[in-house]
C-alpha positions in Angstrom: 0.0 0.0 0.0 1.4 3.5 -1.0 -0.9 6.0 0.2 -0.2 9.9 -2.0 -1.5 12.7 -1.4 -0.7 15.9 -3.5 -2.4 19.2 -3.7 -1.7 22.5 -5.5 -4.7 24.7 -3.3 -3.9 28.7 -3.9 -2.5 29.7 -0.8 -0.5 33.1 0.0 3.0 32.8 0.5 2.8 34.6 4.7 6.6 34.4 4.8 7.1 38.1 5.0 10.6 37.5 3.2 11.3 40.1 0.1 12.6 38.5 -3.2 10.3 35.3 -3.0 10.3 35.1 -6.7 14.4 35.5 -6.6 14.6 33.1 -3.8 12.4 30.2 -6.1 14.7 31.3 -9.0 17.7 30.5 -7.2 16.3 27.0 -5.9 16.0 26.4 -10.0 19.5 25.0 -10.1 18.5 21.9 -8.3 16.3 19.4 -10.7 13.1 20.5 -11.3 11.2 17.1 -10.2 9.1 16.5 -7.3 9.8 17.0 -3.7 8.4 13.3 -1.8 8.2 13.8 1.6 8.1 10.5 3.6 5.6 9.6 6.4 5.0 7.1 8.7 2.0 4.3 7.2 -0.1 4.6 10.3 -1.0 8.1 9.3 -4.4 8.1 8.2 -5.4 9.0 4.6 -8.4 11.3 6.7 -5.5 13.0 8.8 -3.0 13.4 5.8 -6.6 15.0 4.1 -6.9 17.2 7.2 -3.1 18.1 8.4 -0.9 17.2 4.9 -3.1 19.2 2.0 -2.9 22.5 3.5 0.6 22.0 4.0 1.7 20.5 0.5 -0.5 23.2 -0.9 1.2 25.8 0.5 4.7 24.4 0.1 4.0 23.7 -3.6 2.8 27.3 -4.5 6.3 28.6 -2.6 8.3 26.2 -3.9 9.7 25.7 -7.6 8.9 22.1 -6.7 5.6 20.4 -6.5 5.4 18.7 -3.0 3.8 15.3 -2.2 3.7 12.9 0.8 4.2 9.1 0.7 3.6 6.9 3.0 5.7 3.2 2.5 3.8 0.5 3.9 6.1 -0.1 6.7 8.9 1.8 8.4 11.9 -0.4 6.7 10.4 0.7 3.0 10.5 4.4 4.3 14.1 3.6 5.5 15.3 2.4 2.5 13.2 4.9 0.2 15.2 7.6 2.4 18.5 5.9 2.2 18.5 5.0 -1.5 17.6 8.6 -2.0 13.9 8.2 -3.2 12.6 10.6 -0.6 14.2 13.9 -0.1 12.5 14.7 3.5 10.6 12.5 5.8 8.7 13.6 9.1 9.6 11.1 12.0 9.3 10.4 15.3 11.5 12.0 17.5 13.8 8.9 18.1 13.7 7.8 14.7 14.5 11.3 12.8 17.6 11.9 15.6 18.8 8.3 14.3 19.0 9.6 10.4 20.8 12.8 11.7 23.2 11.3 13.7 24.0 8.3 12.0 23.5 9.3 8.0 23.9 13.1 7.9 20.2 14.3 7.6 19.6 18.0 8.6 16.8 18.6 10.6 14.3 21.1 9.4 12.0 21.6 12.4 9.9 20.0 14.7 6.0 20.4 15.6 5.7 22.8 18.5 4.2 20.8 21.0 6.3 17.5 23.1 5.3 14.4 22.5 4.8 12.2 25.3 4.0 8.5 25.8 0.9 7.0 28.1 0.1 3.6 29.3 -3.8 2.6 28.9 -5.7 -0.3 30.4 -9.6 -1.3 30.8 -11.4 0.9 33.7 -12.9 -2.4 34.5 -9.1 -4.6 34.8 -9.0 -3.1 38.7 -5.1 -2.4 37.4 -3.8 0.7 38.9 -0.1 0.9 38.3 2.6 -0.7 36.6 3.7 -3.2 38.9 0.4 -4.8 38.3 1.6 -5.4 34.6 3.3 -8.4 35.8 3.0 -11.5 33.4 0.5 -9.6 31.4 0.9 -7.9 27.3 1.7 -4.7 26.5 0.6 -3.8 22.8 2.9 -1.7 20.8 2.1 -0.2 17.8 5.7 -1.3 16.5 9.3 -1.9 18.1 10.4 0.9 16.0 8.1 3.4 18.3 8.8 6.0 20.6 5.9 3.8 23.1 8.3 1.2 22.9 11.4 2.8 23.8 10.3 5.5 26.3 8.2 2.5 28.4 11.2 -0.1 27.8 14.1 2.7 29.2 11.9 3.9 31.9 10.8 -0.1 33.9 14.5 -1.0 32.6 15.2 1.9 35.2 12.5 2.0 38.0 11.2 -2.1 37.5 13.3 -3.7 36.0 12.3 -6.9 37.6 8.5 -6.7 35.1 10.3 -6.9 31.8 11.3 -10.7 31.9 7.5 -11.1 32.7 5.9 -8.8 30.4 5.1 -10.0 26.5 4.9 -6.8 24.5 3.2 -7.1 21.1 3.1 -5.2 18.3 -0.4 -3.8 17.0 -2.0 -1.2 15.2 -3.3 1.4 17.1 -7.0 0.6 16.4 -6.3 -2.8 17.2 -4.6 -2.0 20.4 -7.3 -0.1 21.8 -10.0 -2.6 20.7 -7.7 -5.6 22.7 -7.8 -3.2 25.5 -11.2 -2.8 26.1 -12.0 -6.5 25.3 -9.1 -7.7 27.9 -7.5 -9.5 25.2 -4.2 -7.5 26.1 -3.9 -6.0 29.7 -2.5 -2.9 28.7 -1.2 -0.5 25.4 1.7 2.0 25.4 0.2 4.7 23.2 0.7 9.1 22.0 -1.2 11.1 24.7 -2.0 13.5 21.8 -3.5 10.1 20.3 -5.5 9.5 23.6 -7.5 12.6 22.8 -8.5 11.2 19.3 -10.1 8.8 20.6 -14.0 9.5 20.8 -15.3 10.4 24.7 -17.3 7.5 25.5 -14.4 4.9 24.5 -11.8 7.2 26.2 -14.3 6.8 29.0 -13.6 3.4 29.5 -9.8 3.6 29.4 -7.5 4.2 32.2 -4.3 5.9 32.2 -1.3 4.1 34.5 1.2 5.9 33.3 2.0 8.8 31.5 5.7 9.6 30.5 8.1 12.2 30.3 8.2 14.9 27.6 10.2 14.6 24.4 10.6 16.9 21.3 7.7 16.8 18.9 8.1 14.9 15.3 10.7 16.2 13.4 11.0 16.7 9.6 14.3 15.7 8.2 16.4 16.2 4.9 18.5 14.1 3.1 22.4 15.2 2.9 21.9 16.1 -0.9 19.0 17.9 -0.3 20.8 21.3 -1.3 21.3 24.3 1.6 19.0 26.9 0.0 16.2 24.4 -0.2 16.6 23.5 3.2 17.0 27.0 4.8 13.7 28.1 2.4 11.9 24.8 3.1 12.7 25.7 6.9 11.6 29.5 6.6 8.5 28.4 4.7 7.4 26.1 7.6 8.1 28.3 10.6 5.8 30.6 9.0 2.9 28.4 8.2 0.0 28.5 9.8 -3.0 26.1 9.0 -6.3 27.1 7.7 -8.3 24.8 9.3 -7.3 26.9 13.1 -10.0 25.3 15.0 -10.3 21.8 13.8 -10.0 19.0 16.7 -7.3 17.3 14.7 -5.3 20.4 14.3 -5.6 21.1 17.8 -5.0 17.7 19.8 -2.4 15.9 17.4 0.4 17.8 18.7 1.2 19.4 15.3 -0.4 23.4 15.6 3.0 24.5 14.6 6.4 24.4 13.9 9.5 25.5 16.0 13.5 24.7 15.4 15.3 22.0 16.4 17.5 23.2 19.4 21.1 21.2 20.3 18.9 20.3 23.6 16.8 18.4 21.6 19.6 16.3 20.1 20.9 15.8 23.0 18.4 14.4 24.7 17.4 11.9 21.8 21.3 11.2 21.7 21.0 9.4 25.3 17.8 7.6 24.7 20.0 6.0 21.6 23.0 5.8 23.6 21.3 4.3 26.2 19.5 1.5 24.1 23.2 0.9 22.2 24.8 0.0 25.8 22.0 -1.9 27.5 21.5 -4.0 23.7 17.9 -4.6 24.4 16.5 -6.1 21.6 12.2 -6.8 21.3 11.2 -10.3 21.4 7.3 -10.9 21.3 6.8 -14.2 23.2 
């Protein structure tokens, strides 16, 4: 499955920056072919219709390029799309964009203004109150690759680390995960608090938070290392300034996107020891 999405919607460039036209003409040197920016396949084709359109709109009528998003089926097809060069951006995770940046040279763009941060859900009804009640039970996942996954592994790793040997984690999709939780087919699913409030009020309702993590930076967008400087430093000017139409939606509001701010060196660093600390402790997912 390859979900596209393209637009070419009217919009006003709101940079405020003089010479637009001389700054597109400059940009001409590069080839003039698409710019594919890729996302992560759990995106859904109603949220790329809600958060992507206005954006690849606007970037496409500012831009000597026309902009689209892809979204590979799975997270090793964006990988290798972004490594082989198919994709000249990609907006990632937090964890996940900080690996292509440290390890292969990406340049990060910016990052959506608001943290992301990681809860733990079970039933209402499972009488489970904390995390030490997770004992022998299942954790859903949406994937091993996920920010859930490492911010709920590092942190019992560090505070109980006696629950890991005796809890199976499992991957599932997000609709799935929720669905298992409420019919007590898993005990538990590690899950966006910004994707907590998408879910509608009388299932949320039934859910019970156990844990909710600490903050880390919002997604970040990423660009490849021959993605050339004045296309970056436009694309990143471009961005900063952009401000959706659709103000007042609910999915505007509670994914976590709203904006865009710059990726600060505390960022980095913070991601850099998450990695660091997964590299020394080796932990690698096994689903019992």
């Amino acid at each position: 499955m390859l979900i596209v999405f393209t637009s070419r919607l009217g919009y006003a460039d709101p940079s405020g920056l003089t010479g637009g036209d001389t700054v597109k003409e400059n940009l001409t040197d590069t080839k003039a072919e698409d710019i594919l920016i890729a996302i992560p396949s759990f995106i859904k084709a109603g949220h790329i219709t809600v958060f992507m359109a206005p954006l690849a709109g606007y970037l496409s009528d500012n831009l000597p390029h026309k902009v689209q998003f892809r979204a590979p089926y799975s997270y090793s097809l964006l990988l290798q799309g972004l490594l082989a060069g198919e994709y000249q951006l990609a907006f990632l995770p937090p964890h996940l964009a900080f690996h292509q940046i440290d390890k292969n040279g990406f340049t990060p763009i910016v990052k959506t203004a608001r943290n992301a941060s990681i809860v733990i859900v079970t039933s209402d009804r499972s009488g489970i109150n904390s995390l030490s009640q997770l004992r022998q039970g299942t954790l859903a996942v949406e994937s091993y690759f996920s920010l859930a996954y490492q911010d709920v592994v590092s942190h019992l790793y560090t505070t109980s680390p006696e629950l890991l040997p005796q809890l199976q984690i499992k991957e599932m999709t997000k609709e799935n995960m929720i669905l298992a939780v409420l019919n007590r087919r898993v005990t538990a699913a590690a899950i966006g608090k910004h994707e907590m409030n998408l879910i509608v009020e009388n299932v949320r309702r039934e859910l019970r938070v156990i844990y909710s993590g600490e903050l880390w930076p919002g997604w970040i967008i990423i660009a490849s290392p021959e993605a050339s400087p004045a296309l970056t430093s436009r694309l990143q000017a471009l961005m900063l300034d952009f401000e959706y139409l659709e103000r007042g939606n609910t999915f505007v509001e509670s994914t976590g996107i709203g904006g865009y701010e710059v990726v600060m060196p505390s960022d980095l660093s913070r991601l850099r020891k998450l990695e660091a600390w997964f590299d020394e402790k080796q932990i690698e997912p096994v689903e019992k």
